[in-house]
N, C-alpha and C positions, 0 to 999 in steps of 0.2 A: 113142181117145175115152174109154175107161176111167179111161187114165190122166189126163187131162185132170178128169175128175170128181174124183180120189182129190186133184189138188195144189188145184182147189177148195173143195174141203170142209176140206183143213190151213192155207191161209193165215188166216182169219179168229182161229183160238184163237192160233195164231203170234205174231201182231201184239198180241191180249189182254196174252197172256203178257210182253211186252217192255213194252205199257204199265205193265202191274203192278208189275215190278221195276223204272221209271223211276220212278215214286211211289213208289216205297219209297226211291229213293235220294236223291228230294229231301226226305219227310219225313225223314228223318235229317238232314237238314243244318238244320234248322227246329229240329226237338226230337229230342235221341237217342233212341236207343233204349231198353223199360225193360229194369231190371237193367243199364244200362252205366255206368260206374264211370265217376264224373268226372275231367277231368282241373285239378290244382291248377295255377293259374297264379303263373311266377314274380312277386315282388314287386319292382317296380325302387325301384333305389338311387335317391335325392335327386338326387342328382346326375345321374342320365342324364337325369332331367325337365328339357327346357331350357323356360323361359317363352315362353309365346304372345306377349307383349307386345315380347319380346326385353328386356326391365327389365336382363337380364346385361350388354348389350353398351352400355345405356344409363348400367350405373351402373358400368361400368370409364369408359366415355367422361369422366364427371364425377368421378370419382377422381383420374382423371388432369388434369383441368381443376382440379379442386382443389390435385395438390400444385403443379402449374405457378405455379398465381395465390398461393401462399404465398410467403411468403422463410423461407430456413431461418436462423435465425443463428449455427446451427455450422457452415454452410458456407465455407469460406477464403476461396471467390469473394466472394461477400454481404458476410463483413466486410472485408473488402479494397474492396468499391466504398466502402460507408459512412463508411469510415476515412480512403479518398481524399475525401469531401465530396460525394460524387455522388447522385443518386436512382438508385433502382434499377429494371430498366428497367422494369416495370410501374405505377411511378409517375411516371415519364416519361408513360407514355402517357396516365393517366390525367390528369395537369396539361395535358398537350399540348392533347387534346380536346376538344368539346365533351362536357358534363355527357352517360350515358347513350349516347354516339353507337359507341361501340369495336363494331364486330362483327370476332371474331379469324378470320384464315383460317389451318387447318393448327395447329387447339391443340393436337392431343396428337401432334403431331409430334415425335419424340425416342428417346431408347432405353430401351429398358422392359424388368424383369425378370419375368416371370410366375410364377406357381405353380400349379398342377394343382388342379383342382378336381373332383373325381370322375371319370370317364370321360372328357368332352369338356371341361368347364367349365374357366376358368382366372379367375385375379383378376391383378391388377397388386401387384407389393409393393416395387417398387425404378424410380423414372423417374428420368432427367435431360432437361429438355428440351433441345427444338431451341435455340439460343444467340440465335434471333432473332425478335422478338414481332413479325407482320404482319397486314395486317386492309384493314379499313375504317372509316373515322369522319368524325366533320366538326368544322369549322374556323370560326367561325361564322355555321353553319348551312351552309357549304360541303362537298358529304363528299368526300373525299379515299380515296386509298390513301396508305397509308405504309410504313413498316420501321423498325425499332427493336432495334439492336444489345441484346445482352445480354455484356457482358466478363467479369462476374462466372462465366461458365461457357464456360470453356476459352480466356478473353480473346478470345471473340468470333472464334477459328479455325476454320476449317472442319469441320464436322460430319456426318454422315450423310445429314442432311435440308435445311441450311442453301437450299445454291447452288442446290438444286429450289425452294426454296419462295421464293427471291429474282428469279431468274428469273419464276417464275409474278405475281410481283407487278410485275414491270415490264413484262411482255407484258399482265396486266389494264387495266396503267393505259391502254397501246395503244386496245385492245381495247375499254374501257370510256370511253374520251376523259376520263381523269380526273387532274389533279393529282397529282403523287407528293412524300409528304416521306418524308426519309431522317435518322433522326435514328442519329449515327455515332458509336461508342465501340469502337474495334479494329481489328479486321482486314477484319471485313463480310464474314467466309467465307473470308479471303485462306491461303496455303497456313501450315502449321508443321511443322518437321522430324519429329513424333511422327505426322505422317499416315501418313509412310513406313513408320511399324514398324507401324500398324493393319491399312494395307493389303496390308505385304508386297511393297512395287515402289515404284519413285520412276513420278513421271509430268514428261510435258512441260507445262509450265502453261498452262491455256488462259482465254480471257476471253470467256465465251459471253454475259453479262450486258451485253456494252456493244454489239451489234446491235440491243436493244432502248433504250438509252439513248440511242445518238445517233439512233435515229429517235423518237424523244419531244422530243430537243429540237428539232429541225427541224422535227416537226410543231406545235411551239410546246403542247406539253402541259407546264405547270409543273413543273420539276425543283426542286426546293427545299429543302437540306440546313442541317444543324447540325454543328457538333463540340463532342461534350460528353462527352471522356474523350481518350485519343491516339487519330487516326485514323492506322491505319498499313497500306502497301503496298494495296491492292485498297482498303480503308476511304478510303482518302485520295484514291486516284482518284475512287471515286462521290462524293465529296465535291465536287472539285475540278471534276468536270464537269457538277455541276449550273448552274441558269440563277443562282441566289441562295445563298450560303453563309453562314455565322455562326458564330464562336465562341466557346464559354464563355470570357471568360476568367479567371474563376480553375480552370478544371481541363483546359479544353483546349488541345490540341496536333494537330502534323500531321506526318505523316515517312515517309519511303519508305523508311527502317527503323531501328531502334530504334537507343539506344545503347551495347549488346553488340555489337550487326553492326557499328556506325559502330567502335568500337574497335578492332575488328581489322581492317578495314579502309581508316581512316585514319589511325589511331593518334590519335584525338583522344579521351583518356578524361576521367572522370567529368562527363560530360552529362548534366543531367536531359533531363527531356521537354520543360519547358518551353525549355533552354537552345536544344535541338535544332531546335523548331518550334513554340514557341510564339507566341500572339499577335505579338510584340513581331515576330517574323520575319516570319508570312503575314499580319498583318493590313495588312500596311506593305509588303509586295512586292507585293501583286494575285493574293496562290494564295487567298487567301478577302478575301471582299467584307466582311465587317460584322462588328463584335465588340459582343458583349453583355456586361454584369458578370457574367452568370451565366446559370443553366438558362431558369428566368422568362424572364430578361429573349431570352431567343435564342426560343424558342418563342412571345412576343409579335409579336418581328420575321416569324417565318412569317407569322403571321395578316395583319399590315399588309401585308407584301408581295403576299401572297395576295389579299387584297382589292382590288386594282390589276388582277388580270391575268384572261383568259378561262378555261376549262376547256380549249380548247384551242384551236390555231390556225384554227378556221373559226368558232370565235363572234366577238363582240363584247365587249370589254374592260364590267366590270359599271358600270352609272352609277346613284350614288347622290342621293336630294334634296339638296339643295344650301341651305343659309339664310344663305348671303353675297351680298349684293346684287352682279349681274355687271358693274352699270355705278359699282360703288364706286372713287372717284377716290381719290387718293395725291400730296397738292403736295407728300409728304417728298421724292418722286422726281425732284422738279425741281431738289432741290439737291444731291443725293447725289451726282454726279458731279461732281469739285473742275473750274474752271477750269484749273488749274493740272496740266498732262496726268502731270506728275511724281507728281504725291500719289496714294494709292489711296484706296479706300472698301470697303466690304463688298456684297462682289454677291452673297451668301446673303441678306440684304437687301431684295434686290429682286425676288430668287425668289419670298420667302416675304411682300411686299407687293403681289403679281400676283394667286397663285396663291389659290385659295379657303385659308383659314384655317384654319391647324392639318395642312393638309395634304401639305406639302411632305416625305418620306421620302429623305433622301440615302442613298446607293449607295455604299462605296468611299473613305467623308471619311478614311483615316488613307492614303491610299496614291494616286499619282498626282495630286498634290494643286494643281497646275495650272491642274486641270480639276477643277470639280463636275457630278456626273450625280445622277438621282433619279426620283423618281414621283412626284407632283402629280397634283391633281385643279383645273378649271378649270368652275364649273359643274357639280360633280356630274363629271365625264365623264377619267377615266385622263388624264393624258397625261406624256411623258418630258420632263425637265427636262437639259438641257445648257448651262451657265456658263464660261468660262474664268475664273480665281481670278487677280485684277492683285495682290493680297497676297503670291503665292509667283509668283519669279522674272519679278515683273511682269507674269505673266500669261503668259508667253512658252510655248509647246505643246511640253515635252520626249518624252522618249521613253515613258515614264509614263503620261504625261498623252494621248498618243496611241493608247495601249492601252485605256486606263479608256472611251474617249468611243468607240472601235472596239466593245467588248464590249457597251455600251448602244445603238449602233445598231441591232446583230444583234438584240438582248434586245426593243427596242422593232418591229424588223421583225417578228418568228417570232409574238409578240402583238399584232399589229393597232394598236399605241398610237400616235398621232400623237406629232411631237416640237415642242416650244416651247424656241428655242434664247437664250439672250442673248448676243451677238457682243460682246467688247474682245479681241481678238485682236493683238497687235503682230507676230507671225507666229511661226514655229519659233525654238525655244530655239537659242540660238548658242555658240561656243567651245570649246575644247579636250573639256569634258564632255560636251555636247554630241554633239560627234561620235561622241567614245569610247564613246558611249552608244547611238548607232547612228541617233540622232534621224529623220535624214529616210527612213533605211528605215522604222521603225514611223509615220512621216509618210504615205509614200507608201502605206501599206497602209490607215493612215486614210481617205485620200482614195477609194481605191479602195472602201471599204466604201460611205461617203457616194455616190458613183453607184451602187452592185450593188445596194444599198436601195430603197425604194420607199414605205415608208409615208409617210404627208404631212408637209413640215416647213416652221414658222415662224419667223419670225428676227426678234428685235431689235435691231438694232446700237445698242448706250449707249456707243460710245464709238470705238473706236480696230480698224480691217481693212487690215492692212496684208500682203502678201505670198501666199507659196502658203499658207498657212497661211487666211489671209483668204479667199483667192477658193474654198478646198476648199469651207468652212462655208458660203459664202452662193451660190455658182453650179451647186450640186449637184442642183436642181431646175429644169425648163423648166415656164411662167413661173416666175419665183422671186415666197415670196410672202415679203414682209419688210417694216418699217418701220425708221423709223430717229428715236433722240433730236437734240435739235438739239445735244450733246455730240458728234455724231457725228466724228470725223477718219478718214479713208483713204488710201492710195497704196498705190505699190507698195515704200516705205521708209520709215521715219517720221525726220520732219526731223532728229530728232540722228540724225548722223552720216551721213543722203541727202545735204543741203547738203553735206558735208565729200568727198564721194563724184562729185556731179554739177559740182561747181564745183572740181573738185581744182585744175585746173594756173591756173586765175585767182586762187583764194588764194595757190599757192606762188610765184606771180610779182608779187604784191602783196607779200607778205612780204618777198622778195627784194631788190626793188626801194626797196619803202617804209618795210619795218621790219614786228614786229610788231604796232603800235597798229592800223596801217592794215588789217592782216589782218582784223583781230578787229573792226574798224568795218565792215568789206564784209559780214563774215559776219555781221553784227549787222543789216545792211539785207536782206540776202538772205532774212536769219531774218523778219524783220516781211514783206516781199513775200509769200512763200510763207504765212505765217500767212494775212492779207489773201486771199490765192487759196483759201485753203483751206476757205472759209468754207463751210460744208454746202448753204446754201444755192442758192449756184452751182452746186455738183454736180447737186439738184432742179429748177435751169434748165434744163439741159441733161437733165434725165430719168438721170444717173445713177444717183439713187436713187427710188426710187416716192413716198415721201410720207415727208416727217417728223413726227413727229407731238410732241404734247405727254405729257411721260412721266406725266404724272398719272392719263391717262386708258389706258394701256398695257391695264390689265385688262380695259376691254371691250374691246378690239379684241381680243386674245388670244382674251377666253372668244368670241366670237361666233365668230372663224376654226373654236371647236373645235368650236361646237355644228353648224357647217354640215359642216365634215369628219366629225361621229357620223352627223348626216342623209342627207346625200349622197351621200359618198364612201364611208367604211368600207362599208356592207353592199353594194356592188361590190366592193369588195377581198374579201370573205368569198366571196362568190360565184365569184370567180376562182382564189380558194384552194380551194375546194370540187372545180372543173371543172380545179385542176392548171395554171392558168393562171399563176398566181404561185409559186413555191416558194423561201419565206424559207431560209436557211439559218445557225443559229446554229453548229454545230457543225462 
């Protein structure tokens, strides 16, 4: 019990005592103690002070955005574009554009030299950019993604940053359902022997880029290139697989590779660019669709092009007001077509006396020339134009001319555009060229597109359906919807040379027998009978044809087919596009 008292009476000062020097220990950490000697604090350098604002990282970002958007003019690349006549590519983009509209993605992508700047800081003092300007802008008032080669630095070869940041822009355009234009001066990232000594190893070549291309064009999102400088190896395939091409032609070119490679491996020297794959080659083969005189004039053709087609394959092609009267008649069209089945006339003519005014855009006029394709507008409202040309080879559908109206089917499927076709068909091109030329295979592949297709199509017959050729274009649709001129003639041969075919062994035994005055008299009544038979009207007896009509008045019937197919039909088609019911496929 004692002891019990003694540890009583010590706990209480105990506990004092520990408060006391617990307060002691905190005022010191408040105010030291007096007589304690201060301690001097170090003074930091400038430089370890980074800004609150981060202003460092804001004003390297714009440095570098600075020397990008310059041009140097001691640079070789820079004077060598100039020299060539070219823009460079930042005023490419800027002419491209809408005024204001350019937002860059990946501006200061490139390779940067830095310099130290105190402890942690650094500055930039040496950039080369990425070799390829990409973004966003608009087209007018359209905004788009694009890509825009720069050759002036390293002729547009593969770079560090290139292929990522080209990639990224065509998985956006995906991604965002947006338009891509590509405007091409190079390589577009393609490989160059100096890769090897950066990297230290060769590689297998890989084309990770075009997973995203051909599902852009199948999903009917606008592909739509230029060539405005040489497009070569990878440059030229994006080119070539776009939905619409174009190219300068006073500076561009096109080639799967230059000509130092072509030299030593065909031995064919001193090629220019132009000799290799210029205009005068791909504007005229079908490796590109349209030629410009120049830059202008190719980045115009985007904009029109563009103005035709949706964002992508589940909208609706854009429809503009319209101030052409839709029930405006045309009595030039009742004579445009000669009596006399020999003679031609101009069926661009009749395109551009249908279609609303001013609005007719050919496709393709230097190459397949057969055949005219294009975009029109009918009322305000998209639609594809298809002509056969009786000017070149009569009109007759070569192997060419098979492909050009093949590629516009696909183009007008993947974007929702009804098609308005004008039939004088005399059928597939014939004889020795002909064949050599493979004619009724690219025939038969025609044909096949014409049923795999789907969008809506109207037909005028002004003249002359004869053969497979004839029945592809006009039986490709269940009801078929078509009208026909009283110019109309049909069969399954056309009298020269049917008559000489169906009546062989009664001419050669007239001749035989009678001589040949008598021949040439049979075949002169044969000739008048079958004319007589052939009279359009009779076919309309008999319900071969639905309704002939008067070609003056062509224009409303057309514009009204189209207003009811915008109304009607298309936004079903969209919606079926949407639910994966339909899947066009361009590519």
């Amino acid at each position: 019990m004692a002891g019990d008292d003694e540890t009583s009476s010590s706990t209480p000062n105990t506990q004092s005592e520990a408060a006391k020097v617990r307060l002691a220990q905190v005022s010191n950490h408040i105010a030291p103690a007096p007589n304690t000697p201060k301690k001097r604090r170090r003074r930091k350098d400038a430089g370890d002070e980074l800004p609150a604002d981060y202003s460092d990282i804001l004003g390297q970002i714009s440095a570098l955005r600075k020397i990008a958007a310059t041009p140097d003019p001691n640079n070789r690349g820079y004077v060598r574009q100039k020299a060539a006549g070219k823009l460079w590519v930042r005023e490419r983009v800027e002419q491209l554009l809408d005024s204001g509209s350019f937002q860059e993605v990946g501006s200061v992508s490139g390779t940067v030299t830095w310099r130290k700047v105190g402890k942690v800081g650094e500055e930039p003092v040496d950039y080369v950019p990425s070799n390829n300007v990409q973004g966003f802008g608009k087209l007018r008032g359209r905004k788009i993604v694009f890509t825009a080669d720069d050759f002036s630095i390293r002729a547009g070869h593969a770079d560090g940053a290139l292929m990522e940041k080209t990639i990224y822009m065509e998985k956006l355009a995906i991604a965002l359902k947006l338009p891509i234009v590509k405007l091409v001066d190079g390589s577009s990232g393609g490989g160059s022997v100096t890769t090897i000594r950066s990297t230290g190893f060769s590689y297998v070549p890989p084309l990770p880029s075009f997973t995203q291309v051909v599902q852009q064009l199948n999903m009917g999102i606008p592909n739509l290139g230029t060539v405005v400088g040489p497009a070569i190896g990878l440059g030229a395939a994006r080119i070539v697989a776009c939905h619409f091409s174009v190219m300068a032609a006073d500076i561009g070119s096109l080639f799967n590779a230059g000509p130092s490679v072509v030299k030593n491996a065909t031995f064919e020297e001193g090629l220019s660019f132009t000799d290799l794959g210029g205009p005068a080659m791909h504007c005229t083969n079908g490796t590109i669709d349209n030629l410009a005189p120049d830059e202008a004039g190719c980045f115009e053709q985007l904009r029109t092009v563009l103005s035709y087609l949706p964002d992508c394959g589940t909208k609706l092609p854009p429809i503009i007001p319209c101030t052409d009267p839709l029930d405006r008649a045309d009595e030039s069209l009742r004579t445009i077509i000669p009596r006399n089945k020999n003679r031609m006339y101009n069926p661009r003519k009749i395109v551009t006396s249908i279609v609303d005014a001013s609005s007719f855009f050919e496709i393709g006029a230097l190459w397949g020339t057969t055949a005219i394709v294009g975009l029109a507008r009918l009322g305000g409202h998209p639609v594809g134009i298809v002509s056969l040309n009786c000017e070149v080879n009569a009109g007759a559908l070569d192997a060419l001319g098979s492909q050009k109206i093949n590629r516009m089917l696909k183009f007008l499927d993947v974007f929702n555009i009804p098609l308005v076709q004008f039939v004088d068909v005399p059928g597939y091109a014939i004889g020795t060229v002909a064949e050599r030329t493979a004619t009724m295979r690219h025939g038969v592949a025609l044909a096949t597109t014409y049923y795999s297709t789907t969008m809506p199509i109207f037909s005028v017959i002004t003249r002359r359906v004869y053969g497979v050729a004839g029945g592809v274009m006009l039986d490709c649709r269940d009801p078929r919807q078509r009208v026909a001129w009283p110019s109309g003639v049909w069969g399954s041969l056309p009298l020269e040379g049917g008559i000489e075919v169906g009546h062989s062994f009664e001419l050669k035994e007239i001749e035989r027998k009678e001589g040949i005055e008598a021949r040439e008299k049979r075949y002169n009544e044969l000739d008048e009978e079958y004319r007589r038979l052939m009279n359009p009207v009779r076919t309309a007896n008999h319900f071969g044809v639905e309704e002939i009509i008067d070609p003056a008045v062509t224009r409303g019937v057309c514009a009204e087919w189209t207003r009811h197919v915008y109304e009607s039909l298309l936004p079903q088609r969209v919606m079926e596009r949407v639910a994966g019911k339909i899947k066009p496929s361009f590519a």
